[in-house]
C-alpha positions in Angstrom: 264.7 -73.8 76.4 268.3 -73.7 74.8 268.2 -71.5 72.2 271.3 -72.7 69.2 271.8 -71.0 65.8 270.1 -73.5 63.9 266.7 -72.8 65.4 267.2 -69.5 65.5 268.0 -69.2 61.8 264.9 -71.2 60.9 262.8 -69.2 63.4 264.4 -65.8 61.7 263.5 -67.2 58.2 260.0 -68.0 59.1 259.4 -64.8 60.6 260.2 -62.7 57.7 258.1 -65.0 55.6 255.2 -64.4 57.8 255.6 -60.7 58.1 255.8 -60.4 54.5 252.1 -62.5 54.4 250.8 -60.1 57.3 251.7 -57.1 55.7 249.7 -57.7 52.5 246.2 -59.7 54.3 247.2 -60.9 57.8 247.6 -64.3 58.4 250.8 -64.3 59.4 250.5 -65.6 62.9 249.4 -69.1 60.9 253.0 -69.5 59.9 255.3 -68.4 62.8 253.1 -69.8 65.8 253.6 -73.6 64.2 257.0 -72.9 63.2 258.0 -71.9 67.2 255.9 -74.8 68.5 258.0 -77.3 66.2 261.1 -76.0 67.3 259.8 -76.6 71.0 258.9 -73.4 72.6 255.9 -74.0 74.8 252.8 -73.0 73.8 252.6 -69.4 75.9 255.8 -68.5 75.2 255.2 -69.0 71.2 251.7 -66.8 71.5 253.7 -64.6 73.0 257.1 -64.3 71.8 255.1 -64.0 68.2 253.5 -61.1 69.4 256.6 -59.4 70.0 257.6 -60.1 65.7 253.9 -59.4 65.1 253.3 -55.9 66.6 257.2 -55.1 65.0 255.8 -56.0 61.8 252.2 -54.9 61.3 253.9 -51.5 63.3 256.3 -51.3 59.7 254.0 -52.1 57.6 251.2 -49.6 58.5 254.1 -47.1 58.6 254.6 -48.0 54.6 250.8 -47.9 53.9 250.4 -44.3 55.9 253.4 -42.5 54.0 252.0 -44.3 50.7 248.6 -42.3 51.6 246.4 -45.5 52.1 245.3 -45.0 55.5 242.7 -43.4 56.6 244.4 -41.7 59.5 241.1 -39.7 61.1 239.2 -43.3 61.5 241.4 -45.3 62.8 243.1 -42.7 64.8 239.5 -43.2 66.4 239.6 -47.3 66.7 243.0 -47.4 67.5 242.6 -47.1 71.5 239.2 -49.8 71.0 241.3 -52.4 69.1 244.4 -51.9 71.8 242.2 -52.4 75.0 239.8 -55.5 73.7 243.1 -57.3 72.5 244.6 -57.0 76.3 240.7 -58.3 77.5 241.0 -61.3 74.8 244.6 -62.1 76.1 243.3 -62.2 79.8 240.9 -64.9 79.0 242.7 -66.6 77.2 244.5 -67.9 80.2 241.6 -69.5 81.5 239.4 -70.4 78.1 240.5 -72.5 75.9 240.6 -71.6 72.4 239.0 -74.8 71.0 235.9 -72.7 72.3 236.1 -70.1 69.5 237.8 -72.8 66.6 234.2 -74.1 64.9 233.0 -70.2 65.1 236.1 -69.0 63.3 235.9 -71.8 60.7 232.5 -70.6 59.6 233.3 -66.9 59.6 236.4 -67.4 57.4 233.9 -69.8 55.4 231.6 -67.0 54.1 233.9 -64.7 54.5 235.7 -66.8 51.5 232.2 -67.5 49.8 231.4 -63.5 49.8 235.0 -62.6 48.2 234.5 -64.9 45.7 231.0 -64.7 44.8 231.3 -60.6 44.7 233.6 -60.8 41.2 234.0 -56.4 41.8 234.0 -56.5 45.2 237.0 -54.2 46.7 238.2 -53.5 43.4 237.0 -49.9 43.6 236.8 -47.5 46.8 233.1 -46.4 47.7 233.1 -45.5 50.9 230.9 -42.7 52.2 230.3 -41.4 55.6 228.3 -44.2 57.5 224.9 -43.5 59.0 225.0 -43.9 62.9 223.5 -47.6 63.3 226.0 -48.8 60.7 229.2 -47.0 62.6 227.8 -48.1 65.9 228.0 -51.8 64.1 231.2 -51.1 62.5 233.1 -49.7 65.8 231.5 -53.3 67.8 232.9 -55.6 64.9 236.0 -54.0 65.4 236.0 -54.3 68.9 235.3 -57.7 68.3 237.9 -58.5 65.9 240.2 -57.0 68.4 239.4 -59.3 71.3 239.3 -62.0 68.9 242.8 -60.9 68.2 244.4 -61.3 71.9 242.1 -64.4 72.4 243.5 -66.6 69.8 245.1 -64.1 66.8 244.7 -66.8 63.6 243.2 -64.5 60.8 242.9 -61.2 62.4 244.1 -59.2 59.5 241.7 -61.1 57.5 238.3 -60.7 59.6 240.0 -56.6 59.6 240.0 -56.6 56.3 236.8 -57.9 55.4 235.1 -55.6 58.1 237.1 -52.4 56.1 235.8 -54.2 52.5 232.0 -54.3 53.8 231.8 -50.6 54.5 233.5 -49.6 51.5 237.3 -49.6 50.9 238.9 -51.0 48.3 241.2 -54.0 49.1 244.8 -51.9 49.3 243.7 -49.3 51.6 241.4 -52.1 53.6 244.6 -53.3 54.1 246.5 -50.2 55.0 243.9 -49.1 57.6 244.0 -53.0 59.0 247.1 -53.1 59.5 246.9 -50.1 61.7 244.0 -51.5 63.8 246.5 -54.7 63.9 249.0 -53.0 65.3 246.7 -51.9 68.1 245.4 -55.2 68.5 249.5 -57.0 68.5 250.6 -54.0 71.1 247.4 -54.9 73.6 248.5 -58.6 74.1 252.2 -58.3 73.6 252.0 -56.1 76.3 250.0 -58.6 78.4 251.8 -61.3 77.3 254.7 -59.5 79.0 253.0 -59.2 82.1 252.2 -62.8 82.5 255.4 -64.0 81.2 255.2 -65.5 78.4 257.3 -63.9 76.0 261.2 -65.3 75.0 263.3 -61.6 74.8 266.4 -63.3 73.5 264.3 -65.2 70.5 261.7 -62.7 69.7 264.8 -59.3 69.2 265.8 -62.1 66.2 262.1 -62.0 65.3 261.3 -58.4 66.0 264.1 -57.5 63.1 263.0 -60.1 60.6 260.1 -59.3 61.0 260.5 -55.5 60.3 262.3 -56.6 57.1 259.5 -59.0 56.3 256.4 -56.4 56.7 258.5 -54.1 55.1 258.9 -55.7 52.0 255.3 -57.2 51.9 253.9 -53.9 52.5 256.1 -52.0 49.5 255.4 -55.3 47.1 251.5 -55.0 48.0 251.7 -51.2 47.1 253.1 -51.6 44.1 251.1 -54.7 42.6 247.7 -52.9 43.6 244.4 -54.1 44.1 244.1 -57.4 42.4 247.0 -58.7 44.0 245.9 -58.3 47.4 242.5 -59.9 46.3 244.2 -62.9 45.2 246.2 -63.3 48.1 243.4 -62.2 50.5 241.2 -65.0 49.0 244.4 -67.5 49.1 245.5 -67.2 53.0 242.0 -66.8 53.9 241.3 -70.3 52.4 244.5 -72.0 54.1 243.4 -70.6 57.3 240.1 -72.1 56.9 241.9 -75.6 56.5 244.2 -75.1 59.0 241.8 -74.5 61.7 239.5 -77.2 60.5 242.3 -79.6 60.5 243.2 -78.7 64.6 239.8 -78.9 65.5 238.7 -82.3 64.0 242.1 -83.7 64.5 241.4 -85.0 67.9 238.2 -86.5 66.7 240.1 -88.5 63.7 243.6 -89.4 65.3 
């Protein structure tokens, strides 16, 4: 398509917006993938070219979280290469499987996701993470796997479902979200780099994106740093319930309309 100013202006704004979301709790692909589609890049090319502006952005923002000291650099120095090669797995079938597969599954999972967070008043409010016994890290290491395929499959709430599996072994909510976005980078590098190979990425459109994007995580990752804890909570628990609504709402749609 013709790329102007105008909708490259708007695509620029909504990209820093969403980085600035995905920095702090993921989520951020629920705001740029809608914003490309309405400004009518097809639907490949908008997975795609918003993996180019996602792995920019979680890439800055884990950057900020590791020099603020709020990743743990020996674990996910070991899930790194897991979350990179299920993400390119998840991309590959995505080209034949349609993501209305995974949609009613994902609405659940965000569900008590949500429902846990808010019954758990104390819950990441105070790192207690010990070393975890082997079944437990063999369970941890396959949800992450999972989260990663999950990721290059269909990508909505990735930095969310990261999070939580971070919160559930024992980090606190800023440095769940420093080591997530690490594992998110992995996960955004994987399919970029297979949405590359099959095409679908827009070069000219996503550079614009790429450095918003960079601006965007930046700042979402300092403001998150410097608010603490209870901020990210409250924004976790926020974006996690519009993501619930927004995939419930494209699911059923085609059963109301």
């Amino acid at each position: 398509m013709e790329l102007d100013i105008t909708i490259i202006l708007i695509a620029v704004a909504f990209a820093f917006l969403a980085a600035f979301i995905d920095a702090v709790v993921g989520g951020g692909g629920l705001i740029l993938i809608p914003a490309l589609l309405a400004l009518g890049i097809t639907p490949a090319t908008a997975l795609g070219t918003n993996k180019m502006a996602s792995a920019a952005g979680s890439f800055t923002s884990a950057l900020r979280f590791v020099r603020a000291k709020k990743v743990d650099l020996p674990i996910v120095s070991k899930l790194f290469p897991l979350s990179f090669l299920t993400a390119i797995g998840g991309t590959s079938l995505a080209v034949f499987l349609p993501a209305e597969v995974l949609k009613p599954i994902v609405i659940l999972i965000l569900a008590g996701v949500l429902c846990y967070t808010l019954l758990k008043k104390d819950w990441g409010a105070t790192r207690t993470y010990t070393k975890l016994t082997t079944i437990k890290a063999l369970l941890f290491v396959l949800l992450i796997m999972l989260i990663g395929f999950y990721d290059g499959f269909l990508g909505g709430g990735t930095g969310s479902f990261l999070m939580f599996a971070l919160l559930i072994v024992g980090f606190d909510f800023l440095s769940a979200a420093g080591n997530a976005k690490v594992l998110n980078f992995a996960s955004n590098l994987g399919a970029l780099l297979m949405f590359m190979y099959l095409g679908h990425v827009d070069y000219i459109l996503g550079f614009f994106l790429l450095i918003s994007s960079i601006v965007g995580a930046y700042t979402g990752a300092q403001f998150a740093i410097r608010k603490g804890v209870s901020f990210v909570k409250v924004l976790f628990v926020c974006v996690t319930l519009v993501l619930i609504l927004k995939n419930a709402f494209d699911y059923f749609k085609d059963f109301i309309l």
